[in-house]
C-alpha positions in Angstrom: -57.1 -16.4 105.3 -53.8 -15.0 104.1 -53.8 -14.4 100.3 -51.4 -16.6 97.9 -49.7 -13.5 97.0 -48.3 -13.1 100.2 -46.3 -16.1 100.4 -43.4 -15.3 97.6 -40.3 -15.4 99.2 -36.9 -14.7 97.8 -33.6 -15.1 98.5 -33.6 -11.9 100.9 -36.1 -13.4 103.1 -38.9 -10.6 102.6 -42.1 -11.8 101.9 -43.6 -9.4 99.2 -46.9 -9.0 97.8 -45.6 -7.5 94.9 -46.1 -10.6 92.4 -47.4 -8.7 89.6 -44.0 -7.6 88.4 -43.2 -12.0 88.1 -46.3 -13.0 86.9 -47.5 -10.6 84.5 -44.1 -10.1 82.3 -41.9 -12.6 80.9 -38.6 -13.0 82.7 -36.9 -15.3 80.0 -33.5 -13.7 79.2 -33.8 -14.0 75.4 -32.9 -12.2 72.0 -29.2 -10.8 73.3 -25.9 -10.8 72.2 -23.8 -13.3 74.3 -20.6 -11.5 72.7 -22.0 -7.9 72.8 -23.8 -8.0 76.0 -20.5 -9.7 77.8 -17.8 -7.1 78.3 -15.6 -9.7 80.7 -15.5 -11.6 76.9 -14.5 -8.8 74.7 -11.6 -7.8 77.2 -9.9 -11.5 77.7 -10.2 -12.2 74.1 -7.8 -8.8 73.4 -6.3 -9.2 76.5 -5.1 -12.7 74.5 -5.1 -12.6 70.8 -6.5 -10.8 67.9 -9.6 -11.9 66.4 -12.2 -10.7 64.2 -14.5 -9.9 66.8 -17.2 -9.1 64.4 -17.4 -12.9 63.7 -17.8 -13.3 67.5 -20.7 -10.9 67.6 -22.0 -12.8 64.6 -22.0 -15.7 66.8 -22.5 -14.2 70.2 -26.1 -12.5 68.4 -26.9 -16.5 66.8 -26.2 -17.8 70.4 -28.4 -15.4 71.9 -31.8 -16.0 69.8 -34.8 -17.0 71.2 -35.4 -20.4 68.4 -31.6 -21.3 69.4 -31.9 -20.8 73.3 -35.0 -22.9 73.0 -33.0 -25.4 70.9 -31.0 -25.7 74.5 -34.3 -26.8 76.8 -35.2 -29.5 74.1 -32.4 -31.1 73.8 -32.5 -31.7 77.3 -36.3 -32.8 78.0 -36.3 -35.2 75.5 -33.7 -37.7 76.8 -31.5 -39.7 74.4 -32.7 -43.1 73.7 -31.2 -46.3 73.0 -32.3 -49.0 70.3 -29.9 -51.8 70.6 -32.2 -54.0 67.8 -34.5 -52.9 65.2 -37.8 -54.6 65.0 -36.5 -58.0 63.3 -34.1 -58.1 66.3 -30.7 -57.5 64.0 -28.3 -55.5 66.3 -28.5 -52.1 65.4 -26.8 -50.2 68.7 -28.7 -46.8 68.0 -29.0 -43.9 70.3 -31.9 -41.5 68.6 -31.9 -37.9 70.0 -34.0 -35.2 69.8 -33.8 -32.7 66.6 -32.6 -29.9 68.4 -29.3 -31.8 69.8 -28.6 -32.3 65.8 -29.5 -28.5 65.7 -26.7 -27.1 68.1 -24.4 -29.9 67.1 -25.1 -28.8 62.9 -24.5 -25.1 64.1 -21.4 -25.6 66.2 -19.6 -28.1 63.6 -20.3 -25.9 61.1 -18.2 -22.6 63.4 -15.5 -25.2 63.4 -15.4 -25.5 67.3 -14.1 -28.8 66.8 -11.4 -27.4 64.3 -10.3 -23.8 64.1 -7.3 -24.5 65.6 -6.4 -27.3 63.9 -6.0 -25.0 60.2 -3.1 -24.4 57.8 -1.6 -20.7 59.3 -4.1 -20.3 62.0 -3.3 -17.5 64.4 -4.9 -16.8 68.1 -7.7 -19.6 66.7 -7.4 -21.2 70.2 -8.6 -18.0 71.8 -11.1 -17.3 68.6 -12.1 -21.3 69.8 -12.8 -20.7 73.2 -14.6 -17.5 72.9 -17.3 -19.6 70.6 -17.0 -22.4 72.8 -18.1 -20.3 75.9 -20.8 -19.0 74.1 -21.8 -22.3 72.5 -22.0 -23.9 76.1 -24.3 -21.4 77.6 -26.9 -23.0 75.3 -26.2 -26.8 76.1 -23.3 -28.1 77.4 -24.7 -31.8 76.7 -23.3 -31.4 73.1 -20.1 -30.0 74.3 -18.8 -33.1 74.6 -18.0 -34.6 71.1 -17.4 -31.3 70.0 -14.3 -31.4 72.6 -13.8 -35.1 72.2 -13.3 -34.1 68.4 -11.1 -31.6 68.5 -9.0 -32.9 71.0 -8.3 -36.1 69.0 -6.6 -34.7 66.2 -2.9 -34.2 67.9 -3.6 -38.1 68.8 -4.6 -38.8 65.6 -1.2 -37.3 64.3 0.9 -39.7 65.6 0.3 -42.6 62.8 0.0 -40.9 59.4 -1.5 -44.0 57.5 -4.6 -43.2 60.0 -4.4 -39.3 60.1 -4.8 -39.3 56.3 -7.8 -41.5 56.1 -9.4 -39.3 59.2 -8.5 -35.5 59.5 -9.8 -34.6 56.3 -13.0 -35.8 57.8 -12.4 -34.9 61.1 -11.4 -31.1 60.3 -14.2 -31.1 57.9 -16.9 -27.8 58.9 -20.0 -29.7 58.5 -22.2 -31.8 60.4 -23.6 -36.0 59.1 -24.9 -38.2 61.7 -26.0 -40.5 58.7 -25.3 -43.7 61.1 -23.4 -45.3 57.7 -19.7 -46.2 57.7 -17.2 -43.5 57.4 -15.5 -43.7 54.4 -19.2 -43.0 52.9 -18.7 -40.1 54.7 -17.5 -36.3 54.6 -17.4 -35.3 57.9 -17.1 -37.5 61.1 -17.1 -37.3 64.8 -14.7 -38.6 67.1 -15.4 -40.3 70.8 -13.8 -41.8 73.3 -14.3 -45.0 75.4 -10.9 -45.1 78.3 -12.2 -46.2 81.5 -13.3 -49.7 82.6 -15.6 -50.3 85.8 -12.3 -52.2 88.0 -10.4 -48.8 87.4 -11.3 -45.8 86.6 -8.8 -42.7 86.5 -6.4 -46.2 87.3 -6.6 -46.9 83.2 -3.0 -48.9 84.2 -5.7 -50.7 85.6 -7.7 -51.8 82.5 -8.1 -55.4 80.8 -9.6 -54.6 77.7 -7.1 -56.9 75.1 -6.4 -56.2 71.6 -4.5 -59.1 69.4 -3.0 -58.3 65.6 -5.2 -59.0 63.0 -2.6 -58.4 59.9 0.6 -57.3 60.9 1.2 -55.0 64.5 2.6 -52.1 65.8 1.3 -48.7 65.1 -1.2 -48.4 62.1 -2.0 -52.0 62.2 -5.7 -53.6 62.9 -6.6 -55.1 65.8 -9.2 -56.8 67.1 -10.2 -55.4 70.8 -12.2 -57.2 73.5 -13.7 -56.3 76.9 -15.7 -53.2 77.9 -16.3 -49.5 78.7 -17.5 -48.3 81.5 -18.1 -44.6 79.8 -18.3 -44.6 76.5 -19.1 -40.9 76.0 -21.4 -39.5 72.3 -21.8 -43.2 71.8 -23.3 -42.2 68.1 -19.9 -40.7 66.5 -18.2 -42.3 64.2 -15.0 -43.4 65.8 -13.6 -43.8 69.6 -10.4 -43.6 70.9 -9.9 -46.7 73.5 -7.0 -47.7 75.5 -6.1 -51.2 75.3 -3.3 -54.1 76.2 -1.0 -55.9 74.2 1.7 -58.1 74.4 3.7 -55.2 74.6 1.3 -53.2 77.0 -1.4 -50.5 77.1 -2.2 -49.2 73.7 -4.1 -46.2 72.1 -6.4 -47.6 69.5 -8.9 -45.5 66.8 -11.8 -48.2 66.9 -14.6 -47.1 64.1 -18.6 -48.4 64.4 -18.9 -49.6 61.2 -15.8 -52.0 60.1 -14.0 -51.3 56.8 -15.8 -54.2 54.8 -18.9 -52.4 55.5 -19.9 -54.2 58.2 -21.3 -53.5 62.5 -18.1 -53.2 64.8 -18.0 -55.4 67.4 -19.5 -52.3 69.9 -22.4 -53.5 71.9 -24.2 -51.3 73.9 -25.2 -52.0 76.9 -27.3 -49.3 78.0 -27.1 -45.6 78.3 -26.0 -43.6 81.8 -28.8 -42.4 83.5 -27.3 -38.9 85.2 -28.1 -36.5 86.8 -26.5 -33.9 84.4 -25.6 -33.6 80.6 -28.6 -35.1 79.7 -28.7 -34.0 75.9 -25.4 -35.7 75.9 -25.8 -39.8 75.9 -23.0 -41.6 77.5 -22.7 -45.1 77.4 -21.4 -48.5 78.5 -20.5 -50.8 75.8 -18.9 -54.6 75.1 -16.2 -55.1 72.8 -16.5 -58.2 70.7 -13.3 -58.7 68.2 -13.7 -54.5 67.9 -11.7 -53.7 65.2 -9.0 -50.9 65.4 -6.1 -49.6 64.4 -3.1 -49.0 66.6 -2.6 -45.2 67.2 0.7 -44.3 68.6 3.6 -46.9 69.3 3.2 -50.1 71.2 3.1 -49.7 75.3 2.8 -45.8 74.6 -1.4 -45.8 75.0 -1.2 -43.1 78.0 1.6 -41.1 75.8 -0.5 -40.8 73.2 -3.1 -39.5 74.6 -1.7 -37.2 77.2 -2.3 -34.4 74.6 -5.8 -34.8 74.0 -6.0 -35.3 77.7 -4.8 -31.5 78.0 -7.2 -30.1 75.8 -9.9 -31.8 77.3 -9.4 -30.4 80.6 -9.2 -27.3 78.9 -12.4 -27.5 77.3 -13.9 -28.5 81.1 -12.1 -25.1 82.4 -14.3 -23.3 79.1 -17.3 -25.3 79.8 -17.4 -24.3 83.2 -17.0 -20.6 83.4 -19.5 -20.4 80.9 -21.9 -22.3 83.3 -20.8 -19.5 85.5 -21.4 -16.8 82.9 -24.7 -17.6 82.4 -25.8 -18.8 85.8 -25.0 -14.5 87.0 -26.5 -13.4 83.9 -30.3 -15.3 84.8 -29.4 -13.9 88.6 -28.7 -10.4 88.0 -31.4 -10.2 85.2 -33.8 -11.4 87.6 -32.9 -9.3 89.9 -33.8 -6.2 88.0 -37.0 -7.2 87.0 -38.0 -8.7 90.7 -39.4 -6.0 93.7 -39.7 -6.8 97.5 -40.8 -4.0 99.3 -40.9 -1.5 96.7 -37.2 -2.2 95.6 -35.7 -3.8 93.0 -33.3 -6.6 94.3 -30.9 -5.1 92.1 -30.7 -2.4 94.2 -30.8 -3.6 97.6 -27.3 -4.0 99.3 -27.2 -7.9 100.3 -28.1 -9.0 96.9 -25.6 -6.3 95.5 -23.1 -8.4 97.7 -24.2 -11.8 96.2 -24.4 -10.8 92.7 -21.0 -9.0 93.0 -19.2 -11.8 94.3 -20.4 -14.3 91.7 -19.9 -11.9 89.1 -16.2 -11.9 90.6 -16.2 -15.3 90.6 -16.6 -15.7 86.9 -14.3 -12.8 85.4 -11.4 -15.0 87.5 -12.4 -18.1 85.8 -12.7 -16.6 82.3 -9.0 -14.6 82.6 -7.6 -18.0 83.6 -9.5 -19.7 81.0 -8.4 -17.1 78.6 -4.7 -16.8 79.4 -4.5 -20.9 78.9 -6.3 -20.2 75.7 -3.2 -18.0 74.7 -0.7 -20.7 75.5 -2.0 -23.2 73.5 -1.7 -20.6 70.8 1.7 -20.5 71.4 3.0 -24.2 70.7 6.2 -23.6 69.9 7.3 -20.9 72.8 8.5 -23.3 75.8 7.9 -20.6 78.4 4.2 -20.6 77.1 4.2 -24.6 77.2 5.3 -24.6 80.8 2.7 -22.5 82.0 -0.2 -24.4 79.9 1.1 -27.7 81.3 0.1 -26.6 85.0 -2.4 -24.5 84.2 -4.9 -27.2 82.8 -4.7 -29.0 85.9 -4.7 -25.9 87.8 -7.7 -24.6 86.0 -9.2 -27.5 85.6 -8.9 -28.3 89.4 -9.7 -25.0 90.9 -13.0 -23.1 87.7 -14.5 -26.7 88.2 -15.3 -27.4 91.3 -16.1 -23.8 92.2 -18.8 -24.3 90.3 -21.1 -26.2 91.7 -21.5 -23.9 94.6 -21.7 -20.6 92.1 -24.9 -22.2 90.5 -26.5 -23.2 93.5 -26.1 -19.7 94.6 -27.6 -18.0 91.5 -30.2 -20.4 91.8 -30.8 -19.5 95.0 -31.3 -15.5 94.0 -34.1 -16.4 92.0 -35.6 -17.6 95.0 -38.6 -20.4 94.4 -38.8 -19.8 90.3 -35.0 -20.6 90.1 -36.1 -24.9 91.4 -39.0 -24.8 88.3 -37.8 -26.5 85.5 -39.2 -25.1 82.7 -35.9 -22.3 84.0 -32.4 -22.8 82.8 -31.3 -22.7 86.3 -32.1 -26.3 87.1 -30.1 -27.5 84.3 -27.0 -25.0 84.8 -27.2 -27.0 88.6 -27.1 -30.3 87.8 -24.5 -29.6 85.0 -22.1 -27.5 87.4 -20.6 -31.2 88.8 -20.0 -32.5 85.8 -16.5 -30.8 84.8 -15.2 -31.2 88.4 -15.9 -35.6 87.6 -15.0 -36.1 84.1 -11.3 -35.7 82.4 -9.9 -36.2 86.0 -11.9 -35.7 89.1 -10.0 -33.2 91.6 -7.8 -35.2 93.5 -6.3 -36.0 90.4 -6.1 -32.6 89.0 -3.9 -31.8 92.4 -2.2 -34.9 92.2 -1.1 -34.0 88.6 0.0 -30.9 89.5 2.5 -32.3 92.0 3.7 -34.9 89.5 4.7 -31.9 86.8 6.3 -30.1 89.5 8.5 -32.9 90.3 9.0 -33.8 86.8 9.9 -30.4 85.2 10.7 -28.1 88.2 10.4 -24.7 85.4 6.8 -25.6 85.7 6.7 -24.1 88.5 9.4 -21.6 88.2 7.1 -20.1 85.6 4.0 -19.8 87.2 5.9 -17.3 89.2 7.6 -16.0 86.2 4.2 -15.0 85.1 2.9 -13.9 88.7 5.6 -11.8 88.8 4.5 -9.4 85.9 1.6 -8.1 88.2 4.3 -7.0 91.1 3.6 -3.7 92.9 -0.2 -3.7 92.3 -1.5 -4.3 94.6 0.5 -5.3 98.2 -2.0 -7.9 99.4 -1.2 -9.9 96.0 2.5 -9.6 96.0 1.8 -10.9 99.9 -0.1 -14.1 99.1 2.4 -14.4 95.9 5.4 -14.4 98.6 3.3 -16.8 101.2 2.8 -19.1 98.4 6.2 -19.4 97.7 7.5 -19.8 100.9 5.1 -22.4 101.2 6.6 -24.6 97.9 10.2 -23.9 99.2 8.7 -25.3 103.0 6.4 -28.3 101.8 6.6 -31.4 104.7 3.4 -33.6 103.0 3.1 -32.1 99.5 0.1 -35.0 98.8 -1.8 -34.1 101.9 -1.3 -30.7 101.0 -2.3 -30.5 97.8 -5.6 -29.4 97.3 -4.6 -26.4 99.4 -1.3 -25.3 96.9 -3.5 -25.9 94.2 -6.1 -23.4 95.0 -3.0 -21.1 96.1 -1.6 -21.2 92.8 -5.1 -20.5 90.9 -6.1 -17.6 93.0 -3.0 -16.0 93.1 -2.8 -16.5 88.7 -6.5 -14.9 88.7 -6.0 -12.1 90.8 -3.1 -11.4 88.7 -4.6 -11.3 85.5 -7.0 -9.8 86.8 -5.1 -6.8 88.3 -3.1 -6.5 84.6 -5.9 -6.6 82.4 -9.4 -5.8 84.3 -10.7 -2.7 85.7 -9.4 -1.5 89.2 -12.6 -2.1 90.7 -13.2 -5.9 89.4 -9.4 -6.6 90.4 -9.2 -4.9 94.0 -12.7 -6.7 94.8 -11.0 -9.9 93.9 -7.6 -9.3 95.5 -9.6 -7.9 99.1 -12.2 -10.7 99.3 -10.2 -14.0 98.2 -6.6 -13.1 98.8 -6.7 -10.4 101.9 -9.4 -12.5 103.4 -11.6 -15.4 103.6 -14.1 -16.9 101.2 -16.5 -18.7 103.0 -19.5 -18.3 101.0 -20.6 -15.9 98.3 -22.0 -12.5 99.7 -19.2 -11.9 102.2 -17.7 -8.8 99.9 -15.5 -6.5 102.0 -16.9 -2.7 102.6 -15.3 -0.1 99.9 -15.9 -1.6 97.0 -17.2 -0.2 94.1 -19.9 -2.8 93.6 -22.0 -0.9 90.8 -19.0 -1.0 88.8 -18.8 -4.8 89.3 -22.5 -5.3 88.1 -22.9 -3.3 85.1 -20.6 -5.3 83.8 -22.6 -8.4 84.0 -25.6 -7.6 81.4 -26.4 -4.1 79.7 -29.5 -2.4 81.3 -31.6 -2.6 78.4 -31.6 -6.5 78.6 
């Protein structure tokens, strides 16, 4: 009878009996430095800003513990859960979660994720942001989501004064209370947001939800709002931003849980979304029943108001992602150091050098994308800068996203039959990759967006080659796919049926020239060769020449 031992498989296909090397050593990738250990980081973050980087090794080393890692699988086992009465049957509309969700969202609030940006003289603090973010994320990316929701609200929450001084001070405040009492008994709050109904969808034209004055109208004024959410996402913060109609047509409105006399809102929940992904995360439907909230923005200018927010949340999807990325190599390639077939490590056998080479390529592009948007937020008041971020986000968004999905799967699958058990992150990072891809915009209407700037403001586009332009001459097979791409703008017949492809175009093309400017030769000539020069299929299909070592110690030092 064959032995147990003899029926390990991994991804190369070799059976081994070699299962002492699994079995007898813990494998769990713990007690690192996600900023020291991640040299990718280190050069986008000077490639885009100064920053203190001892506060990001600070961070990256907190990140990196053992209690806080384990703070990550908790959050995510123990699902939220929804009490919509207490025991006397009052209406209570409370979603209890598990203490290590409080935990990461204490520790990240308290960074001011949700707020560095937002400060009096703050320089590079978008790049300082989403160098914590990425780290944060490879944790949980459940809690992610007010923590973007949050700090994307605040250039939304500008727009009526009477509102942004009741709010930011709370809002930019580095501290964490989910006390669920009202927020003016309150020092620091969290912001949501509730756009989409079930008839509609991305279509919010499409929405019924009403709102009618309560005293006086027009921005800053109170309003009582009824009809529903289909996704009301982090249904426990303290206030949501909801689109609604008026008389004079869809509106932005800041709708709190607790009304200003001290009493419930009128936000019912119905239940919470059972999915697949971002489970430490609770997202919600909900009923609005004379919801009181004040107008944000003016009258008839709801998707105006929140086209901002809308930016940075995409961008936050584009960070989210590539640190799904990040982490899903760094389980892969520190498996395959510890794991033999045959007497080899799989770290040193050339297929899986292939595999592991590609994905690692596959996240440095997203992070240098990532990055470079990162800078042009920085740069609000330089239009140049502004034109590349507004076709960028979609861009990024579009193209880091859905790659995503198939970049986990893979990592999973070097793991080979430990990387389905789901006491391993890589289960997690799997059913999280989608996620990004869906929500803020799904990626027809990333591509779809990208057309509709282009048509708007032609120098959109104008500077996306402005910017490809500055990595001329180094290498031929980019400046060729630069030209192709061009010629393929100046020679569209369907632009909507073509745009997915133009839109992958005009990401690879940006991430093999950042890339080529600010990596080493070898990461940027793997990149060029395999996704310009030829074709992508699937992950593992590097071209021969490459200097591949070079590629992988750049994933994780050795001594991890």
């Amino acid at each position: 009878m064959m032995s147990v031992t003899n029926l390990n498989v991994d991804q190369d296909g070799l059976s081994s009996t070699d299962t002492h090397d699994v079995f007898n050593q813990s494998l769990a990738l713990e007690n690192y430095n996600l900023y020291g250990s991640d040299v990718p980081l280190q050069e986008a973050v000077r490639a885009n800003g100064t920053v203190d980087e001892g506060v990001l090794r600070a961070y990256g080393q907190m990140c990196g513990r053992a209690d806080v890692i384990n703070w990550g699988y908790e959050a995510n086992e123990s699902k939220p859960q929804l009490d919509t009465h207490d025991r006397f049957g009052h209406r209570v509309d409370l979603v209890r979660f598990h203490p290590a969700y409080h935990q990461l969202m204490d520790m990240a609030l308290s960074a001011g994720i949700h707020s560095g940006p937002w400060q009096a003289d703050a320089k590079h603090a978008h790049v300082k942001r989403a160098a914590l973010s990425f780290m944060q994320s490879q944790i949980d990316a459940g809690h992610g989501c007010p923590l973007t929701m949050t700090f994307a609200a605040v250039p939304t929450l500008k727009l009526t004064p009477s509102v942004a001084e009741v709010w930011l001070p709370k809002v930019l405040k580095n501290a964490y209370q989910p006390d669920n009492i009202p927020y003016y008994e309150k020092r620091a709050v969290t912001i949501g947001m509730g756009m989409t109904e079930k008839q509609g969808g991305s279509d919010v034209q499409a929405n019924t939800t009403s709102a009618r004055p309560i005293n006086g109208s027009g921005s800053g004024a109170l309003y009582a709002l009824n009809g529903h959410k289909w996704f009301l996402s982090a249904p426990m913060c303290d206030a949501f931003l909801m689109l609604a109609k008026t008389d004079g047509g869809l509106s932005c409105f800041l709708v709190p849980r607790w009304r200003e006399d001290g009493q419930k809102n009128g936000l019912y929940l119905q239940r919470l979304k059972n999915k697949m992904g971002n489970v430490s995360n609770a997202s919600s439907e909900v009923e609005l029943r004379d919801a009181h909230g004040w107008m944000v923005g003016e009258e008839g200018r709801g998707v105006p108001a929140i086209i901002e927010m809308v930016a940075l949340t995409r961008f936050d999807c584009m960070v989210g992602s590539s640190a799904g990325q990040r982490q899903a190599v760094v389980q892969a390639v520190h498996h395959a150091r510890r794991r033999q077939a045959f007497g080899a490590r799989l770290i040193d056998q050339p297929l899986m050098q292939n595999v592991l080479a590609d994905l690692q390529l596959e996240a440095e592009g997203s992070l240098a994308l990532t990055m470079r948007m990162a800078r042009a937020l920085d740069n609000a008041d330089d239009p140049a800068e502004q034109l590349l971020m507004r076709l960028g986000t979609a861009v990024g968004k579009f193209w880091i996203c859905k790659r995503t999905p198939g970049h986990a799967y893979e990592a999973m699958e070097c793991l080979g039959g430990n990387g389905v058990i789901e006491n391993c992150i890589m289960p997690r990072l799997y059913r999280e990759a989608p996620i990004n891809a869906i929500w803020e915009g799904s990626g027809n209407i990333q591509a779809l967006d990208v057309l509709r700037a282009i048509g708007k403001t032609p120098a959109v586009l104008d500077q996306w080659f402005t910017e490809l332009a500055t990595s001329t001459g180094i290498f031929p097979d980019l400046d060729l796919a630069v030209s192709k791409l061009r010629e393929a703008f100046d020679g569209l017949r369907d632009p909507v049926y073509q745009a997915r492809q133009l839109v992958q175009q005009l990401a690879l093309t940006m991430q093999a020239s950042l890339l080529a400017r600010y990596a080493p030769k070898a990461v940027a000539e793997a990149f060029v060769r395999s996704r310009l020069a030829g074709g992508q299929a699937i992950y593992g299909c590097l071209p021969d020449g490459l200097n591949i070592a070079a590629i992988l110690d750049r994933v994780l030092p050795e001594q991890y």
